[in-house]
mmCIF file of the C-alpha atoms, coordinates in Angstrom:
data_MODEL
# 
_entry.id   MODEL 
# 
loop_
_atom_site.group_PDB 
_atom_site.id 
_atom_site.type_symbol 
_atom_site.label_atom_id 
_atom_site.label_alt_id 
_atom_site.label_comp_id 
_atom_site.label_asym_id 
_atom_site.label_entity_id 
_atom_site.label_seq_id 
_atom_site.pdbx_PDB_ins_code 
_atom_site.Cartn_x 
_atom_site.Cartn_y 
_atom_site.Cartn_z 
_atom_site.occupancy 
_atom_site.B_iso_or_equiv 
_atom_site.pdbx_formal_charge 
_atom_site.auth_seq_id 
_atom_site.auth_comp_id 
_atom_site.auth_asym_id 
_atom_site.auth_atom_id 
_atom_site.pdbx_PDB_model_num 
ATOM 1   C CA . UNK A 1 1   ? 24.295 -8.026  -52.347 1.00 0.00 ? 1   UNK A CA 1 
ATOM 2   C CA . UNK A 1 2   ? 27.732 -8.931  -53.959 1.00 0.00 ? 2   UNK A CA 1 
ATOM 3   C CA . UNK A 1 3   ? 28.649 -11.148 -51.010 1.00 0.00 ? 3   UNK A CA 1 
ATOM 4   C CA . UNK A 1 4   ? 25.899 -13.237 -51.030 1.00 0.00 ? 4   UNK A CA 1 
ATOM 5   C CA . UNK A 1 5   ? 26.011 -13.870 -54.680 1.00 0.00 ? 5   UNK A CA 1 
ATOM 6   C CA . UNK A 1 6   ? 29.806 -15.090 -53.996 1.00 0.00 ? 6   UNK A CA 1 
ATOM 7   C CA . UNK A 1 7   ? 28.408 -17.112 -51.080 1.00 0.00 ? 7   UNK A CA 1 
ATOM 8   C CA . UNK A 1 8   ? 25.649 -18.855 -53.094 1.00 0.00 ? 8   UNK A CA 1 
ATOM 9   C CA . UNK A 1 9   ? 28.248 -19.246 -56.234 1.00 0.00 ? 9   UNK A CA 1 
ATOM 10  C CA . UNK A 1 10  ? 30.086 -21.493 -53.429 1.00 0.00 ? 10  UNK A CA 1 
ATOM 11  C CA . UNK A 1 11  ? 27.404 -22.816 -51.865 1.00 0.00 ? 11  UNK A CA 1 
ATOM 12  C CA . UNK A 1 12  ? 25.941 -23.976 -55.559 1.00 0.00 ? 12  UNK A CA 1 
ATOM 13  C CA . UNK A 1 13  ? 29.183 -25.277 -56.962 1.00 0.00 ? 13  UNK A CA 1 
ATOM 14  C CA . UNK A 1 14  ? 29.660 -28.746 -58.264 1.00 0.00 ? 14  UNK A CA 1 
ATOM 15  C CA . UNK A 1 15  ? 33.048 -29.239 -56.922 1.00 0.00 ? 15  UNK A CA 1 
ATOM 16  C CA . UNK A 1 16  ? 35.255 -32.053 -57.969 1.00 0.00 ? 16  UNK A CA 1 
ATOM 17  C CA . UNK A 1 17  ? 36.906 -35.022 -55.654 1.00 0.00 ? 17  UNK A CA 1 
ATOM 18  C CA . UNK A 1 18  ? 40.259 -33.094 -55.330 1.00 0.00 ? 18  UNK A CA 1 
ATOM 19  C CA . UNK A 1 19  ? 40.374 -29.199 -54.207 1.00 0.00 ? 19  UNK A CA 1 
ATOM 20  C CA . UNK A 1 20  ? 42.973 -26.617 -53.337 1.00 0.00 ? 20  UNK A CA 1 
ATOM 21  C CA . UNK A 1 21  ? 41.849 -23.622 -51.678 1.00 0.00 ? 21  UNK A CA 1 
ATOM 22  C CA . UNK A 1 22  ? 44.809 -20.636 -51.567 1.00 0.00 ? 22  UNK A CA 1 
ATOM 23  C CA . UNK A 1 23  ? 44.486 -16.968 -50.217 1.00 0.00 ? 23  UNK A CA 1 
ATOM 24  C CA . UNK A 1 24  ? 46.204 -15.519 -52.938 1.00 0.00 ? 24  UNK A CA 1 
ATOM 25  C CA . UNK A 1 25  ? 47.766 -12.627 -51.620 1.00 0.00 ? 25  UNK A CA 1 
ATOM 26  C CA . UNK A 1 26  ? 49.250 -14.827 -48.364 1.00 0.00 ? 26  UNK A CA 1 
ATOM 27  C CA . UNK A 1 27  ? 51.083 -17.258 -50.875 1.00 0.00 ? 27  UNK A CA 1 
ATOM 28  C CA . UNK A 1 28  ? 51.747 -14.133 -53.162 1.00 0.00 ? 28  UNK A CA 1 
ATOM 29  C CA . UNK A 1 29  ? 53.518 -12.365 -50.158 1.00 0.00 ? 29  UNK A CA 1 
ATOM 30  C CA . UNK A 1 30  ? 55.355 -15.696 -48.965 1.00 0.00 ? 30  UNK A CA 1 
ATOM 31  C CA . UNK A 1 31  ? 56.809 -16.199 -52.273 1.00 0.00 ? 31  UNK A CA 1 
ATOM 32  C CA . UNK A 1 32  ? 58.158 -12.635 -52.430 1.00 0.00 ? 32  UNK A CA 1 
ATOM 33  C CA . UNK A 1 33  ? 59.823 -13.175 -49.189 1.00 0.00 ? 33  UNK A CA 1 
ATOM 34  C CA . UNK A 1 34  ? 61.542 -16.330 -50.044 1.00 0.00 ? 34  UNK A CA 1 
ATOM 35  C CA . UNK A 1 35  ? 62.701 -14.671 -53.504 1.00 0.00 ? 35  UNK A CA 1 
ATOM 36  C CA . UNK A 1 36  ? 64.099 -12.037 -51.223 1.00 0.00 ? 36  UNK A CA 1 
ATOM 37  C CA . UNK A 1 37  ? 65.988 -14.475 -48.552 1.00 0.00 ? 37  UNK A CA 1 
ATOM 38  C CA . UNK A 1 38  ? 66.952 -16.411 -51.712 1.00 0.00 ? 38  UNK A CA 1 
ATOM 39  C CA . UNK A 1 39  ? 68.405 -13.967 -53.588 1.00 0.00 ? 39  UNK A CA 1 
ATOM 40  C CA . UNK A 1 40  ? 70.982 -12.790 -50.968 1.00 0.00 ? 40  UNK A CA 1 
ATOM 41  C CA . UNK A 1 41  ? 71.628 -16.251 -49.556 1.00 0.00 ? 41  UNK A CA 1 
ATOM 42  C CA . UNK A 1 42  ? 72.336 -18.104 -53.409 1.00 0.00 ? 42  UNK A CA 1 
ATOM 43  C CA . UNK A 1 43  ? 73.751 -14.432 -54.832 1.00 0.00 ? 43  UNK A CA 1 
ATOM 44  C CA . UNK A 1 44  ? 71.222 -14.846 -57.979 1.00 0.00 ? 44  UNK A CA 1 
ATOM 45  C CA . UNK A 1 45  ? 67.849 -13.680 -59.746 1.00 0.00 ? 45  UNK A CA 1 
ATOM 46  C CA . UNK A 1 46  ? 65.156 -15.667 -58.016 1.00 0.00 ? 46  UNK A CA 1 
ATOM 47  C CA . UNK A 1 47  ? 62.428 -15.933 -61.187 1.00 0.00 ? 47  UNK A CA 1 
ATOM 48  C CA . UNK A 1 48  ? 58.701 -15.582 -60.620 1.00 0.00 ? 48  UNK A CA 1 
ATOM 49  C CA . UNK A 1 49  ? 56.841 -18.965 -59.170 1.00 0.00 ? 49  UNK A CA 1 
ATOM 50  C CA . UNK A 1 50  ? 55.608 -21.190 -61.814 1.00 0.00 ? 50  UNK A CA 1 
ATOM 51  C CA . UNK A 1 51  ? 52.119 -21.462 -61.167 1.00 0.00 ? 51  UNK A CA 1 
ATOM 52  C CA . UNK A 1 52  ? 51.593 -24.533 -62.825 1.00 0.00 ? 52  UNK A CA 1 
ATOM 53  C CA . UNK A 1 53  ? 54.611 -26.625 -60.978 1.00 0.00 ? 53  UNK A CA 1 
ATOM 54  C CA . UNK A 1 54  ? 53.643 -24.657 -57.435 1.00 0.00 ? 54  UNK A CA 1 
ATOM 55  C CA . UNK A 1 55  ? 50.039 -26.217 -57.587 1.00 0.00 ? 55  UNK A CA 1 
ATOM 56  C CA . UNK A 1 56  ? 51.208 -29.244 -58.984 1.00 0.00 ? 56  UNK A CA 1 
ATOM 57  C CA . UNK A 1 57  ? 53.816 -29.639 -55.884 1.00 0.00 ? 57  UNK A CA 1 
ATOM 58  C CA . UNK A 1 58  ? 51.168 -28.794 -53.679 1.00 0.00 ? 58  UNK A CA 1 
ATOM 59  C CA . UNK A 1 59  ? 48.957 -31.649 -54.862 1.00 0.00 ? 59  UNK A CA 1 
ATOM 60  C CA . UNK A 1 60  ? 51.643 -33.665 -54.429 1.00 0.00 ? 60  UNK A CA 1 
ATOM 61  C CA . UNK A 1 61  ? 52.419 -32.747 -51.087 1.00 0.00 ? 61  UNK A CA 1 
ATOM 62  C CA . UNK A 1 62  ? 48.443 -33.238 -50.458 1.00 0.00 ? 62  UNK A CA 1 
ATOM 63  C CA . UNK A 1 63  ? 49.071 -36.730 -51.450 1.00 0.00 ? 63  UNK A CA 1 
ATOM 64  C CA . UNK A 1 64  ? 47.907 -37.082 -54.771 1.00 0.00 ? 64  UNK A CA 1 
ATOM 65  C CA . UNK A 1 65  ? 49.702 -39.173 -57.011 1.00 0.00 ? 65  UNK A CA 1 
ATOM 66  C CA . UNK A 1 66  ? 50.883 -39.396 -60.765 1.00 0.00 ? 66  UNK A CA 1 
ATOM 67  C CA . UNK A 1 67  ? 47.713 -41.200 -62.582 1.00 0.00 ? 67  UNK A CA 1 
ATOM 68  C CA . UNK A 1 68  ? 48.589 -44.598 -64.584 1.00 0.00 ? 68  UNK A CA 1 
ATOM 69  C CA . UNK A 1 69  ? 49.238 -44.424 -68.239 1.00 0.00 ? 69  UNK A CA 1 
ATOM 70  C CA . UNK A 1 70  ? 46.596 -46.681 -69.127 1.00 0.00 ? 70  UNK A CA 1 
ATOM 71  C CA . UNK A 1 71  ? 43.961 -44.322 -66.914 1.00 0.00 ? 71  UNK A CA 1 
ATOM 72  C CA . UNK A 1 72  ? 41.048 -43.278 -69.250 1.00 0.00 ? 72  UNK A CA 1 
ATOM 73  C CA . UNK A 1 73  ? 39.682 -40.032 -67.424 1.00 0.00 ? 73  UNK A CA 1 
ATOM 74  C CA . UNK A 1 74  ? 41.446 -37.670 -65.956 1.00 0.00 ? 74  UNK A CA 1 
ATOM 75  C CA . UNK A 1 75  ? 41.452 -36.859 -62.146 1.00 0.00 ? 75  UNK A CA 1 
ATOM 76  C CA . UNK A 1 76  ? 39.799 -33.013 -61.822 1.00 0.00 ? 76  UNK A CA 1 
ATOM 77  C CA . UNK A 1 77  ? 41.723 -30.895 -59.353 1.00 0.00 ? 77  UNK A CA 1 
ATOM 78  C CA . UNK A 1 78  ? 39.426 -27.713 -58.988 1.00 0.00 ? 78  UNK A CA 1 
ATOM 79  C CA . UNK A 1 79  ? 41.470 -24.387 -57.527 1.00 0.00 ? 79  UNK A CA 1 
ATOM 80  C CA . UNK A 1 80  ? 40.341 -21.628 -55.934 1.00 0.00 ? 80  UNK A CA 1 
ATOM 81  C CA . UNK A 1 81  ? 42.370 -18.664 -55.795 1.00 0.00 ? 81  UNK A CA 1 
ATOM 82  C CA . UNK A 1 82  ? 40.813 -16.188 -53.098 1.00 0.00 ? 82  UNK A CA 1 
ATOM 83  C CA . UNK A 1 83  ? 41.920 -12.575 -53.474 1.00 0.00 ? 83  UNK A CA 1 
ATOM 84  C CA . UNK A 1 84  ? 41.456 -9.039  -52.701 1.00 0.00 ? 84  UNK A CA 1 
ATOM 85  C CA . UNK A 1 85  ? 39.462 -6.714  -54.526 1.00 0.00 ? 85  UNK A CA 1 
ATOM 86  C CA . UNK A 1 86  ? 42.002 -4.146  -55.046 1.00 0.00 ? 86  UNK A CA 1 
ATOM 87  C CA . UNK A 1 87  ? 44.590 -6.810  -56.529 1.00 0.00 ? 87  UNK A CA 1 
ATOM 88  C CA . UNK A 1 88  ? 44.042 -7.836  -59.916 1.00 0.00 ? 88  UNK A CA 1 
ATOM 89  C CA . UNK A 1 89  ? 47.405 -10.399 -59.623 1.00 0.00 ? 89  UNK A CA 1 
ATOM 90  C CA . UNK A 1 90  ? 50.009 -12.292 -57.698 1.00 0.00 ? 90  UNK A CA 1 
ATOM 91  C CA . UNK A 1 91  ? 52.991 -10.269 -58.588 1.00 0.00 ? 91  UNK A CA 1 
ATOM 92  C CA . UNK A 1 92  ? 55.483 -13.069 -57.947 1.00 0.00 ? 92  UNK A CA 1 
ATOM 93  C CA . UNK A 1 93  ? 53.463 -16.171 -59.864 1.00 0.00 ? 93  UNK A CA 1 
ATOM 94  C CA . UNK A 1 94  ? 53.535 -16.280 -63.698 1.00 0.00 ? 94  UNK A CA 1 
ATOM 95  C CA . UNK A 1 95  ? 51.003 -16.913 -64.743 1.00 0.00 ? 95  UNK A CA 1 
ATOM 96  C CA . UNK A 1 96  ? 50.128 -14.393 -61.990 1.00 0.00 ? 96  UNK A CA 1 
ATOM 97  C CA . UNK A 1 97  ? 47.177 -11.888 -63.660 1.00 0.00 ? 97  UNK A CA 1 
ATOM 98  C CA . UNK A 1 98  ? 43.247 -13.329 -62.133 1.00 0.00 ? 98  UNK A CA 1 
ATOM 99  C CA . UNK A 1 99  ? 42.192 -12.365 -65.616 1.00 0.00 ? 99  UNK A CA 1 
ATOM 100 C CA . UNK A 1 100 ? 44.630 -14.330 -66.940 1.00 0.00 ? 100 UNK A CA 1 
ATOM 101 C CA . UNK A 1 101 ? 43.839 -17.760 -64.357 1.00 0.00 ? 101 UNK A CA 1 
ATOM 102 C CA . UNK A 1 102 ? 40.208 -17.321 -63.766 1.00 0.00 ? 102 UNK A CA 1 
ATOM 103 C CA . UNK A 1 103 ? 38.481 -20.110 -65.778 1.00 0.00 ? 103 UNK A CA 1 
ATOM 104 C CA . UNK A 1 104 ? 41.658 -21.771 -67.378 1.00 0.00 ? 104 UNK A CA 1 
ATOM 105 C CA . UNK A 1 105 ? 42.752 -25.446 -67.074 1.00 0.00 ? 105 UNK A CA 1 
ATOM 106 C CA . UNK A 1 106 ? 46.093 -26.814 -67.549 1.00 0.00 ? 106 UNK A CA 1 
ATOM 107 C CA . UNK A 1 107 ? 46.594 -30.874 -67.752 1.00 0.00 ? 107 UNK A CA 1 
ATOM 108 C CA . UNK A 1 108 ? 49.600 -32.013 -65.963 1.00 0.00 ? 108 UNK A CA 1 
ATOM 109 C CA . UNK A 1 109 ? 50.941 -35.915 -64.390 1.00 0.00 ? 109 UNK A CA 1 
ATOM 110 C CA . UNK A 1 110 ? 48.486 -35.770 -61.744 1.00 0.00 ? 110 UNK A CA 1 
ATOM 111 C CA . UNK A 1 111 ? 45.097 -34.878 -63.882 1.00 0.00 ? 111 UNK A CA 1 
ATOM 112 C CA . UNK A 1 112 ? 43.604 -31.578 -64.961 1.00 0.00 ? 112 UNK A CA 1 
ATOM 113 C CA . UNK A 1 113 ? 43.477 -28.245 -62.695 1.00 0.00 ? 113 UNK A CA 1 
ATOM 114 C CA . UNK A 1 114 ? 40.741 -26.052 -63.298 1.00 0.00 ? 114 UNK A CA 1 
ATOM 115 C CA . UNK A 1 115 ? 41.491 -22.366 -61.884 1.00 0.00 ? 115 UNK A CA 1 
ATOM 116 C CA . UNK A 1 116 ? 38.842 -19.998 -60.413 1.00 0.00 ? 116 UNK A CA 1 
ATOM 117 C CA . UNK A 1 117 ? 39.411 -16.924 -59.190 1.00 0.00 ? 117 UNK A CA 1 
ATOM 118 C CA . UNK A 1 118 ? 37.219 -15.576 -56.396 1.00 0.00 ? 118 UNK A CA 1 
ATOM 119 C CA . UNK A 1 119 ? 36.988 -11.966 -55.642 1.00 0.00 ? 119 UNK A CA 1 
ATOM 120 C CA . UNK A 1 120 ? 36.439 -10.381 -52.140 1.00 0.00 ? 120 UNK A CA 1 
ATOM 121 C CA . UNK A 1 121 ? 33.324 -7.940  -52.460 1.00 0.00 ? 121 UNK A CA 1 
ATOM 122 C CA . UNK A 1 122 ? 32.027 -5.714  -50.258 1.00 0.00 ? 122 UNK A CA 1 
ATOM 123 C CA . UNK A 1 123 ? 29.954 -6.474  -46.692 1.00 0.00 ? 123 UNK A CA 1 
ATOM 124 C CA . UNK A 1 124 ? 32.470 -9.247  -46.061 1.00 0.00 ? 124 UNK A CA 1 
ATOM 125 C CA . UNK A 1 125 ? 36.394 -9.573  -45.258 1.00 0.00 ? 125 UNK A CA 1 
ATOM 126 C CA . UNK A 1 126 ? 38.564 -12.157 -47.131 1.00 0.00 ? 126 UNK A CA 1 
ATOM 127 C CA . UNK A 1 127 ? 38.949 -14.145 -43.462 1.00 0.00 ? 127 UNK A CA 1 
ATOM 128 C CA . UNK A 1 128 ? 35.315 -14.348 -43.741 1.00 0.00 ? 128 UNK A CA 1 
ATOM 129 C CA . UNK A 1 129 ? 35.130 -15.148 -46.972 1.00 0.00 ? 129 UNK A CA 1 
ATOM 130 C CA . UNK A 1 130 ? 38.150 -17.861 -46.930 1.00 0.00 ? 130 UNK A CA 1 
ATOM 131 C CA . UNK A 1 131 ? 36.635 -19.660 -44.101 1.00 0.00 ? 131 UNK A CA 1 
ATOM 132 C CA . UNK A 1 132 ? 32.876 -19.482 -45.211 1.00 0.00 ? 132 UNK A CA 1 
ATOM 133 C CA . UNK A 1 133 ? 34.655 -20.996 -48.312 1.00 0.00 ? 133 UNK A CA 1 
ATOM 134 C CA . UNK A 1 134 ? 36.564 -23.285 -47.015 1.00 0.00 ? 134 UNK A CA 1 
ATOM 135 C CA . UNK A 1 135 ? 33.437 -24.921 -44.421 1.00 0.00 ? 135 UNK A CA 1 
ATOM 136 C CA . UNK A 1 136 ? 31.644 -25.115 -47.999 1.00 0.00 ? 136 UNK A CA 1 
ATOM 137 C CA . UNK A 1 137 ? 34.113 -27.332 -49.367 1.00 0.00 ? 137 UNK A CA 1 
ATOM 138 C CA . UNK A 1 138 ? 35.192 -28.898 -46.467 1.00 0.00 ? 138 UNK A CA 1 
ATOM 139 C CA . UNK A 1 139 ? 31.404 -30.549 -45.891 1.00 0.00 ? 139 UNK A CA 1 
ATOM 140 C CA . UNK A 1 140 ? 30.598 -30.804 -49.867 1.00 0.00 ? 140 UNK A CA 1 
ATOM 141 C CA . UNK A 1 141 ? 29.826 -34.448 -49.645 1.00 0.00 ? 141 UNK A CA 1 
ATOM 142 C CA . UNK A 1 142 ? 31.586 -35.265 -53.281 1.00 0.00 ? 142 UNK A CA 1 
ATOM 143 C CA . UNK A 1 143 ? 34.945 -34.069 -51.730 1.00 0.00 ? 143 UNK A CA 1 
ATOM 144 C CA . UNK A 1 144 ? 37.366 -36.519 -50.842 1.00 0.00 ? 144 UNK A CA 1 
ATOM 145 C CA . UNK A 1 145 ? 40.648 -34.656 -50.444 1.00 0.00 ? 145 UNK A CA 1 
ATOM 146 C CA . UNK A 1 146 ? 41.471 -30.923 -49.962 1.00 0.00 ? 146 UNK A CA 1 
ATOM 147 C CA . UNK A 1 147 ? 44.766 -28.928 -49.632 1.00 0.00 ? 147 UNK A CA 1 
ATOM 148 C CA . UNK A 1 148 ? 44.593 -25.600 -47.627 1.00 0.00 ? 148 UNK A CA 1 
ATOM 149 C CA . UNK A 1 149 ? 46.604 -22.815 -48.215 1.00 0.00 ? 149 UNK A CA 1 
ATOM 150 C CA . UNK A 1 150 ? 45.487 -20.079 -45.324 1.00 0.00 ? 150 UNK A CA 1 
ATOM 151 C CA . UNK A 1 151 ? 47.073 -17.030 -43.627 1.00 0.00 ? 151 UNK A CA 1 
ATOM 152 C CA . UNK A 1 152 ? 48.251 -19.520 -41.232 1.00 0.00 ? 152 UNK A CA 1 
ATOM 153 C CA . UNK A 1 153 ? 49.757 -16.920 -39.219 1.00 0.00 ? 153 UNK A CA 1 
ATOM 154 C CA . UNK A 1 154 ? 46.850 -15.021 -38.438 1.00 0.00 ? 154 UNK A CA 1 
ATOM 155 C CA . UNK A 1 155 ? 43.457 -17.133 -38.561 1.00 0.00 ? 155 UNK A CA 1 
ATOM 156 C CA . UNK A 1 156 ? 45.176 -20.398 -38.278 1.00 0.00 ? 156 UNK A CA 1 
ATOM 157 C CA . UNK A 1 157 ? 42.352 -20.737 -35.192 1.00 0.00 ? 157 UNK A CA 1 
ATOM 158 C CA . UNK A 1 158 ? 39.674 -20.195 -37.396 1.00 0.00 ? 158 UNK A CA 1 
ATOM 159 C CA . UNK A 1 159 ? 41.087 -22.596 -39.835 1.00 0.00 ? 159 UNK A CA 1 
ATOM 160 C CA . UNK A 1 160 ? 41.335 -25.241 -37.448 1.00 0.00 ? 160 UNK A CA 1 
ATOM 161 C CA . UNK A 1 161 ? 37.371 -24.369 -35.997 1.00 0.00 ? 161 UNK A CA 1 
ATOM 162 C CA . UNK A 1 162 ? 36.120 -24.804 -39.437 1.00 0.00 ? 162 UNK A CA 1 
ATOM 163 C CA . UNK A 1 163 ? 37.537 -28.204 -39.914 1.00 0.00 ? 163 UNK A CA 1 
ATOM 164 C CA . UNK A 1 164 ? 36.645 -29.400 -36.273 1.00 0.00 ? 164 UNK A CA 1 
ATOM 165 C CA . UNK A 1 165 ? 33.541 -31.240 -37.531 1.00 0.00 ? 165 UNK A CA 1 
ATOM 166 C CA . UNK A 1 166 ? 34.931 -32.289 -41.005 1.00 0.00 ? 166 UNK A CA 1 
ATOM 167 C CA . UNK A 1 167 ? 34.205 -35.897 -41.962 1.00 0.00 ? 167 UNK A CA 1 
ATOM 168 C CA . UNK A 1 168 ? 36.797 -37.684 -40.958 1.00 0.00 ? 168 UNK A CA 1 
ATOM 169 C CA . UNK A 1 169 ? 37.321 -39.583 -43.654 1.00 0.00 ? 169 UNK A CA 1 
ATOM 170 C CA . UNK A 1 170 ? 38.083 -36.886 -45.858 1.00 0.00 ? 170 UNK A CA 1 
ATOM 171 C CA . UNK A 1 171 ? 42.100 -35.869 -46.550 1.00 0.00 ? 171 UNK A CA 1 
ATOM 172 C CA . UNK A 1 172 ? 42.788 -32.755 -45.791 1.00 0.00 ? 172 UNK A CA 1 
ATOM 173 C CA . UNK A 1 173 ? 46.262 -31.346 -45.398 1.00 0.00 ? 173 UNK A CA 1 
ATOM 174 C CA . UNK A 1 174 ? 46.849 -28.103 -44.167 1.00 0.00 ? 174 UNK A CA 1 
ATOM 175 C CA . UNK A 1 175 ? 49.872 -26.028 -45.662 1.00 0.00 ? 175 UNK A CA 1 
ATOM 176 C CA . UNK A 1 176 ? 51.934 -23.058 -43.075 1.00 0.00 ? 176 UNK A CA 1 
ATOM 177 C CA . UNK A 1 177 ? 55.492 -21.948 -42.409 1.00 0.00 ? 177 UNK A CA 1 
ATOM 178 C CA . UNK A 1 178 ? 55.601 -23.850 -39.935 1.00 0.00 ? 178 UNK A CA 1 
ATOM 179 C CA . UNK A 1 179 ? 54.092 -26.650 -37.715 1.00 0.00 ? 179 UNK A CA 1 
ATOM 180 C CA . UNK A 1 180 ? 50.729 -26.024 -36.068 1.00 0.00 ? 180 UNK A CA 1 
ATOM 181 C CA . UNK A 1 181 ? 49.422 -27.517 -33.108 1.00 0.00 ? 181 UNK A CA 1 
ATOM 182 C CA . UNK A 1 182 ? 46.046 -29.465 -32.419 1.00 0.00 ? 182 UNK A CA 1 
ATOM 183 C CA . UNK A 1 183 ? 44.493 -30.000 -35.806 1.00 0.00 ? 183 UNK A CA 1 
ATOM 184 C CA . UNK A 1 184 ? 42.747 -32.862 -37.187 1.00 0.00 ? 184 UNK A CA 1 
ATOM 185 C CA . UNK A 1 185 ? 43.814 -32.612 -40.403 1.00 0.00 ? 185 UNK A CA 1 
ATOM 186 C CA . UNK A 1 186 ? 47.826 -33.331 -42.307 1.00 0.00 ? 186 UNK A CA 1 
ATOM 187 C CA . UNK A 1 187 ? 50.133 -30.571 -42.407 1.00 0.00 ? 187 UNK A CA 1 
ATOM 188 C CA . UNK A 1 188 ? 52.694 -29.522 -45.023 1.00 0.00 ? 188 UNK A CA 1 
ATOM 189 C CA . UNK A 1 189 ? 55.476 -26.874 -45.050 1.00 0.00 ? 189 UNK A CA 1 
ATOM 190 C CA . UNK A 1 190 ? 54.252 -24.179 -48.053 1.00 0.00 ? 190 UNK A CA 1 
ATOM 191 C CA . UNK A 1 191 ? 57.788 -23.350 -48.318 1.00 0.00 ? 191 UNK A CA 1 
ATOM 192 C CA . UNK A 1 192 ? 59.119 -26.688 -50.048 1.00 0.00 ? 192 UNK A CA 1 
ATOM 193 C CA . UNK A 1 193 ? 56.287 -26.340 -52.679 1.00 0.00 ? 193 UNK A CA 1 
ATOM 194 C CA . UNK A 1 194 ? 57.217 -22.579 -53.408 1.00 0.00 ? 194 UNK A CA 1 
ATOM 195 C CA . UNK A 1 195 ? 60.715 -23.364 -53.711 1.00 0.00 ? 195 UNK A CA 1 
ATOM 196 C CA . UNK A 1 196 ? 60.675 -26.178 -56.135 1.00 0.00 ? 196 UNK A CA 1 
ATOM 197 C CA . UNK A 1 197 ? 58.488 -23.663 -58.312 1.00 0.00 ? 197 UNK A CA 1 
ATOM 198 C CA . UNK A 1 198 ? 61.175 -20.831 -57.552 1.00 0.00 ? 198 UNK A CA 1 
ATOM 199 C CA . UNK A 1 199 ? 63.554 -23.340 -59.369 1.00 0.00 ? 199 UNK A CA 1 
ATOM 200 C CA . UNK A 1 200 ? 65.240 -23.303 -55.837 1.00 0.00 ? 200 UNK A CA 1 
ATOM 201 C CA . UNK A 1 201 ? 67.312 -26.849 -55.671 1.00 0.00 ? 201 UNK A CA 1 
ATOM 202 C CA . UNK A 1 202 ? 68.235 -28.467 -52.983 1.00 0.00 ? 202 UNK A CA 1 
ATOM 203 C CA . UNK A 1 203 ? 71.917 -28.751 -54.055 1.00 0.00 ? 203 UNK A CA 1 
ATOM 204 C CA . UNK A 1 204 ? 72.701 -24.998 -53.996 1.00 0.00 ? 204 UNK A CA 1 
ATOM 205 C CA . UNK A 1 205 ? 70.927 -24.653 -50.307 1.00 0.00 ? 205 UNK A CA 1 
ATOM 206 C CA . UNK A 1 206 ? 73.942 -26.984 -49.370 1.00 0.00 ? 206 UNK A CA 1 
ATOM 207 C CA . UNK A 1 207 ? 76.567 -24.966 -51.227 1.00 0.00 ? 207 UNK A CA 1 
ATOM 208 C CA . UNK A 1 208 ? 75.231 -22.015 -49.698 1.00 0.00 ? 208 UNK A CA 1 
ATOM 209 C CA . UNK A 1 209 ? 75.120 -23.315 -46.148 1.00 0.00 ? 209 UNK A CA 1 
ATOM 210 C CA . UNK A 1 210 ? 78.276 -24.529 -47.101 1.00 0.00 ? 210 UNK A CA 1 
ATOM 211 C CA . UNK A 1 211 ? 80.240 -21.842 -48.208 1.00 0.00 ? 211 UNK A CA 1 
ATOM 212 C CA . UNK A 1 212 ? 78.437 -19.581 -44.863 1.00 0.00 ? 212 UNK A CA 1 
ATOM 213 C CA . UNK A 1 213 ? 80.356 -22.528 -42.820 1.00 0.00 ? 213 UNK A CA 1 
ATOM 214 C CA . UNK A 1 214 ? 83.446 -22.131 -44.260 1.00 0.00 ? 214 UNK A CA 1 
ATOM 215 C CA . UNK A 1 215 ? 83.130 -18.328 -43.780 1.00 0.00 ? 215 UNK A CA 1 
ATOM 216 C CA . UNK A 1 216 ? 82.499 -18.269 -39.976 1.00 0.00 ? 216 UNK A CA 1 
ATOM 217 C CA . UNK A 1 217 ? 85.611 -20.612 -39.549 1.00 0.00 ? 217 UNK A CA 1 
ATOM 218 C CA . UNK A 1 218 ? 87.567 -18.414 -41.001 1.00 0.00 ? 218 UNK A CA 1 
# 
């Protein structure tokens, strides 16, 4: 039964204009191997993502932009973190505990983000799950712009079947590794978000590349 109370909890939800949808343990695991690669290649600690500035930079990467000063409301950015039932957090995020996210809010340049954390019950698999989810939102008539953060690798086809028939109208931007072919949606590389909330600059990927330059012509 626990599946399709999670299906009619999505199906029944009031969503806001502005949604990110993430499969938490895929971003989890691409952050770990970035603060791996990062580690050897800049010859420092690599600290845990900021959540906050990671979903921040992917809104921004979406396409939303800072809100006026003189705005009265704030623009609502609903998230929804996806996850396993056997992981109770994203070991390289801090904030990274789904206790600790599910039902918070933080306020930020772009408007307030309102975190819910979705666990993956029994009778279904997260795939299943992610892209029931993500038709949900995708077709929610009050949605106007939605960021996708998928196992890109492995049900990228499914991703892109899902949003075959989305309005049109709607922007939807689709974040992988690397470029993927025949969607009808934006895409954005997930690694430039994930960096900037690694606190990853751009200035010591140049020294490095620099300094493994000067090395080789030795």
């Amino acid at each position: 039964m626990s599946f399709f109370i999670t299906f009619a909890r999505m199906n029944n939800t009031k969503w806001s204009e502005i949604v990110i949808l993430v499969d938490a343990e895929y971003v989890d695991k691409v952050a770990f191997d970035l603060i791996v690669n990062f580690e050897r290649m800049l010859g420092r600690r690599i600290p845990q993502a900021d959540m906050a500035q990671w979903l921040e930079c992917i809104a921004l990467d979406g396409g939303l932009r800072p809100q006026p000063s003189d705005t009265s409301s704030q623009t609502s950015i609903q998230v929804v973190l996806i996850h396993d039932k056997g992981h109770q957090q994203m070991d390289n995020f801090l904030p990274g505990k789904f206790a600790d996210l599910d039902g918070k809010a933080f306020s930020g340049q772009l408007g307030e983000f309102l975190i819910s954390c979705v666990q993956v019950e029994e009778m279904v698999t997260k795939d299943d799950l992610y892209i029931d989810s993500l038709q949900i939102i995708a077709n929610a008539a009050e949605v106007k712009r939605l960021m996708v953060v998928a196992d890109s690798d492995r049900i990228y086809n499914k991703v892109r079947e899902a949003l075959r028939k989305a309005d049109p109208d709607k922007h939807i931007t689709v974040f992988a590794m690397q470029p993927m072919t025949n969607g009808n949606f934006r895409q954005e590389i997930l690694g430039y978000s994930l960096m900037a909330a690694l606190g990853i600059k751009s200035a010591e990927l140049t020294g490095a590349r620099g300094m493994e330059q000067g090395a080789r012509e030795m």
